[in-house]
Backbone as a printed PyTorch tensor [residue, N CA C, xyz], in Angstrom:
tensor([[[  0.8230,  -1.1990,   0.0000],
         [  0.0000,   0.0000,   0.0000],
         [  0.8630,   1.2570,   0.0000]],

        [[  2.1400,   1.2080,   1.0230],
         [  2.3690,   2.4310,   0.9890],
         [  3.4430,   2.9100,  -0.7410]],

        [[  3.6340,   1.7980,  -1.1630],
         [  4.6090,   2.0690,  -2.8480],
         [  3.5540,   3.0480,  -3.6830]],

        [[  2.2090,   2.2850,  -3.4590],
         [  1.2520,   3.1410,  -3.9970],
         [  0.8440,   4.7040,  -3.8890]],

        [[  0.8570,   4.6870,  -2.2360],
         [  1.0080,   6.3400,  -2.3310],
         [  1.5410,   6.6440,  -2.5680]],

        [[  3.1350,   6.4660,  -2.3970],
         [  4.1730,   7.1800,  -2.8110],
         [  3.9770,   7.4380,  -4.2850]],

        [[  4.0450,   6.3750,  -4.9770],
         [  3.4990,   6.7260,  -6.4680],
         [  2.3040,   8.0570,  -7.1120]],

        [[  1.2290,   7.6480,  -5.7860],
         [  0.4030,   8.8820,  -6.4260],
         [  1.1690,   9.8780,  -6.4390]],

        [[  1.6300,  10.3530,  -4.4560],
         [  2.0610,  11.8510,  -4.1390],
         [  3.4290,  12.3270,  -5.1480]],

        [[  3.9500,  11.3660,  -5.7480],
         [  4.8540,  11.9290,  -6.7540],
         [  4.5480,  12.3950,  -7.9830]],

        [[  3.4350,  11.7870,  -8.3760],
         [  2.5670,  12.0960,  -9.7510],
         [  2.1490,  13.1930,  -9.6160]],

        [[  1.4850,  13.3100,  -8.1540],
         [  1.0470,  14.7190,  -7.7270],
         [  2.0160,  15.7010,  -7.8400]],

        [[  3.0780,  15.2930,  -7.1690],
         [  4.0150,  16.6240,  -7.2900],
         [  4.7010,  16.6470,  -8.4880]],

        [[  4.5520,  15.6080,  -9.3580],
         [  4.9360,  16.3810, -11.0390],
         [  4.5400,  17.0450, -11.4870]],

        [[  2.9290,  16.5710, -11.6450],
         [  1.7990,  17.4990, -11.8590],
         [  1.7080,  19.0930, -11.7560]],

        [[  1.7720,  19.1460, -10.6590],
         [  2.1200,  20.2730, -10.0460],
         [  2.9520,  21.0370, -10.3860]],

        [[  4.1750,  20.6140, -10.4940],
         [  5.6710,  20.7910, -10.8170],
         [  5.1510,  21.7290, -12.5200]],

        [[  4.8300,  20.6270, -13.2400],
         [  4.2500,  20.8740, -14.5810],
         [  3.5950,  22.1700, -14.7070]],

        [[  2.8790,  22.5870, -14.0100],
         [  2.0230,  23.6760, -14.1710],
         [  2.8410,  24.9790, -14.3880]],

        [[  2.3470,  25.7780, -15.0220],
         [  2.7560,  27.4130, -15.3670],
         [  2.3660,  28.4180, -14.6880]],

        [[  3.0470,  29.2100, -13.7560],
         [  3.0010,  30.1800, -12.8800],
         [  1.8040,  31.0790, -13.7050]],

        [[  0.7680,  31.8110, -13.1500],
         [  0.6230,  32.9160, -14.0530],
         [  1.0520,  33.9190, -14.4050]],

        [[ -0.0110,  33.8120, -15.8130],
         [  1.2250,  35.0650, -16.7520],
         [  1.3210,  36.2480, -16.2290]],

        [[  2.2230,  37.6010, -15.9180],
         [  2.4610,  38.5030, -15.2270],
         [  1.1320,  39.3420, -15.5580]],

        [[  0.6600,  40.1690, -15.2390],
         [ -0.2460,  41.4620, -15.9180],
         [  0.2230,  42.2880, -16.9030]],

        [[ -0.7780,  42.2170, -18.1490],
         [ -0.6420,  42.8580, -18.8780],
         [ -0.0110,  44.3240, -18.3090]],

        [[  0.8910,  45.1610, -19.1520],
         [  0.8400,  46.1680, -18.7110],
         [ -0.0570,  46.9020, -18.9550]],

        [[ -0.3480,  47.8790, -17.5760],
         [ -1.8830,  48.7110, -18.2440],
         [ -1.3740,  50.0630, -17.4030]],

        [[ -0.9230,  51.1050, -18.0280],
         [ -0.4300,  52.3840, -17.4480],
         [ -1.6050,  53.3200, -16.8530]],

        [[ -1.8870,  53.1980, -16.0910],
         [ -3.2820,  54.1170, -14.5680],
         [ -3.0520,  55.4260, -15.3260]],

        [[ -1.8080,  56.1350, -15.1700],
         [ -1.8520,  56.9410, -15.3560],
         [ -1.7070,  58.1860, -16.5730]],

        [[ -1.8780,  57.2540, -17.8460],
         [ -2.4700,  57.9270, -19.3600],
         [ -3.9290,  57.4020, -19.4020]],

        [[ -4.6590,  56.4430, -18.5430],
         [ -5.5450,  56.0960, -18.8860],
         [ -6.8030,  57.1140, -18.2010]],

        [[ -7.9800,  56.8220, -18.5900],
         [ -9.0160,  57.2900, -18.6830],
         [ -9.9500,  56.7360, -17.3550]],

        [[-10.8040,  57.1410, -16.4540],
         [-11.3610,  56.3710, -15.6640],
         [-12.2190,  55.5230, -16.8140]],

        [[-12.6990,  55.3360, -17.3510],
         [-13.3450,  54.6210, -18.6080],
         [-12.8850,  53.1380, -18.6250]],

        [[-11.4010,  53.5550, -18.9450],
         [-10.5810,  52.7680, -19.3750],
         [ -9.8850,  52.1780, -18.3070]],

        [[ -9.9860,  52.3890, -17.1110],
         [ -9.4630,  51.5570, -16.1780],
         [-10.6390,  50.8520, -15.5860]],

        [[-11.8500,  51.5080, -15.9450],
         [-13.1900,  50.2230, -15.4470],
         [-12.9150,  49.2190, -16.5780]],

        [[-12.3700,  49.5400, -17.5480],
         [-12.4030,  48.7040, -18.7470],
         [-11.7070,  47.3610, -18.4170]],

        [[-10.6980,  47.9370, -18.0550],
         [ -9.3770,  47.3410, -17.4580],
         [ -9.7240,  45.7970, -16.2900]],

        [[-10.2270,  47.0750, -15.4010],
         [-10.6530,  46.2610, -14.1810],
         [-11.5770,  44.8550, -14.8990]],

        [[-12.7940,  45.1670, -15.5050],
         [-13.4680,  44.6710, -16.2470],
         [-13.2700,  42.9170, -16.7840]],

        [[-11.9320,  43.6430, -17.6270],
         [-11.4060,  42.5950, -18.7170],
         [-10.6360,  42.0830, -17.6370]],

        [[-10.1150,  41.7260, -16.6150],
         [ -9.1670,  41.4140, -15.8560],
         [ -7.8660,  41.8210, -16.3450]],

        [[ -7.5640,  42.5780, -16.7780],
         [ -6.2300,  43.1700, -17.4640],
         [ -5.3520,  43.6990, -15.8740]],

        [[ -6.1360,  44.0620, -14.6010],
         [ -5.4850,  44.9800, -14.0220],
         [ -6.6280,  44.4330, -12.8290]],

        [[ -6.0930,  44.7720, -11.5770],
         [ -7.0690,  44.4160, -10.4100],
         [ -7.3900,  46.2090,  -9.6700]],

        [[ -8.1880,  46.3560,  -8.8480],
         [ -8.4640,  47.5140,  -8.1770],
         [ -7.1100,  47.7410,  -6.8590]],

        [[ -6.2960,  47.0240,  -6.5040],
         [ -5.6660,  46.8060,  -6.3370],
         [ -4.2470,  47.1330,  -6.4260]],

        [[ -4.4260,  46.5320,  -7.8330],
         [ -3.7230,  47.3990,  -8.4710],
         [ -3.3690,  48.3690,  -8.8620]],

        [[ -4.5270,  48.8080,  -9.4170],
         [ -4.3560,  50.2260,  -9.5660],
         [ -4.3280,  51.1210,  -8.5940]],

        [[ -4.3950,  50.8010,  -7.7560],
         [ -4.0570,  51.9240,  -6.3540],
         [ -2.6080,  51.6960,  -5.8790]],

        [[ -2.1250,  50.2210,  -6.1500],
         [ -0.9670,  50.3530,  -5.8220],
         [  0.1750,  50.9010,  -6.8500]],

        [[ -0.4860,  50.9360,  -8.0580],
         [  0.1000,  52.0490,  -9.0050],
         [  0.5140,  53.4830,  -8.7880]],

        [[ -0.8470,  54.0890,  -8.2290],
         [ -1.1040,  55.4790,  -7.7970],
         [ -0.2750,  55.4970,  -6.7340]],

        [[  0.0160,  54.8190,  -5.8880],
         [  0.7470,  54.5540,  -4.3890],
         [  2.3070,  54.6030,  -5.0350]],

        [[  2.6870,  53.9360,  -5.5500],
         [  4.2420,  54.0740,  -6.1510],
         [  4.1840,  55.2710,  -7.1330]],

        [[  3.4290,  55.7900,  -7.5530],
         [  3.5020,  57.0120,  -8.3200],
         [  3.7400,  57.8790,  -7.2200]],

        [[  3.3600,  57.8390,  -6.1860],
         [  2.9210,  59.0850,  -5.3400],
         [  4.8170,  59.0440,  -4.8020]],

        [[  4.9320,  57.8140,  -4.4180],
         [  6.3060,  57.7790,  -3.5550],
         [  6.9070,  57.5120,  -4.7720]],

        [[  7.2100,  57.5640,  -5.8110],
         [  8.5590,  58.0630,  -6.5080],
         [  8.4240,  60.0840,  -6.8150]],

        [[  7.7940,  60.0500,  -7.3040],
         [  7.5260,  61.5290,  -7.2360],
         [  7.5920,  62.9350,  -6.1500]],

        [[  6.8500,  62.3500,  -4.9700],
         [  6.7180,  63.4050,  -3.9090],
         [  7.7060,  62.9390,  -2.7550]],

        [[  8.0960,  61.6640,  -2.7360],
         [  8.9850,  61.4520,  -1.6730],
         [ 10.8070,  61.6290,  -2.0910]],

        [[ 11.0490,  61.5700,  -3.1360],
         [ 12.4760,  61.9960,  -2.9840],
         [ 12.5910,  63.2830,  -3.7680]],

        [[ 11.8190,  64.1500,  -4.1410],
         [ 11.5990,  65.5160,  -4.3740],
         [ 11.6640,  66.0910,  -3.1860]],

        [[ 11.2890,  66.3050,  -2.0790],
         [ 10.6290,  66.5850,  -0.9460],
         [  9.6910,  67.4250,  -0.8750]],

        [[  9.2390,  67.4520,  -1.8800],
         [  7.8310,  68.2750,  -2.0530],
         [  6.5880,  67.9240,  -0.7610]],

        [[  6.3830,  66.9880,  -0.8800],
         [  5.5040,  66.4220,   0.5770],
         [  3.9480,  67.1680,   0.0490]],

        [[  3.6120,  67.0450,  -1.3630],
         [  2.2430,  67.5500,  -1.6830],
         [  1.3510,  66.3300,  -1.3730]],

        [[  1.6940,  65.0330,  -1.3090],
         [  0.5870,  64.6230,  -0.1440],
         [  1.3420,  63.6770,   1.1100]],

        [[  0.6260,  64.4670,   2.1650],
         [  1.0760,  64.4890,   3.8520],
         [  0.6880,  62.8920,   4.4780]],

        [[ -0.6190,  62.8940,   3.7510],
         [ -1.0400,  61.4790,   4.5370],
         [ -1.7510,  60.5220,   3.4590]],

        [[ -1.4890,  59.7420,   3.4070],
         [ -2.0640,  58.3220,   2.3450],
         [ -3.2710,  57.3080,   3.4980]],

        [[ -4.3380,  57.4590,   3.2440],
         [ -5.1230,  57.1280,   4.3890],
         [ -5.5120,  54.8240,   4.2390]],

        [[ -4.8080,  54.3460,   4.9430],
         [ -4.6910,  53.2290,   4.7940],
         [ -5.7390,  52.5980,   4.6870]]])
């Protein structure tokens, strides 16, 4: 009995093994786009809500944080 499991749980973990990570996200740039076009986005699964905030979020901190501009004070979590 136990040759047998072993046999499955290895099949299993080929299996597995076999499979393809998913594909990265399309790129979809937040910020040339259109609110239109990011419901579009969201929509088609091209991009998650998520995402796109964590877009806006790294936009904000490459821009205002090593400028030291500090035009926005608080990012409300």
């Amino acid at each position: 009995m136990r040759p047998v499991i072993a046999r499955v749980l290895s099949l299993g973990i080929l299996a597995l093994g076999a499979c393809e990570p998913a594909p990265p996200a399309r790129d979809f740039d937040v910020v040339e786009a259109t609110i239109a076009e990011i419901q579009a986005a969201i929509e088609d699964g091209r991009i998650t809500c998520v995402g796109v905030v964590d877009a806006y979020l790294a936009r904000i901190t490459a821009y205002d944080k090593p400028s030291g501009l500090n035009a926005i004070t608080v990012v409300n979590p």
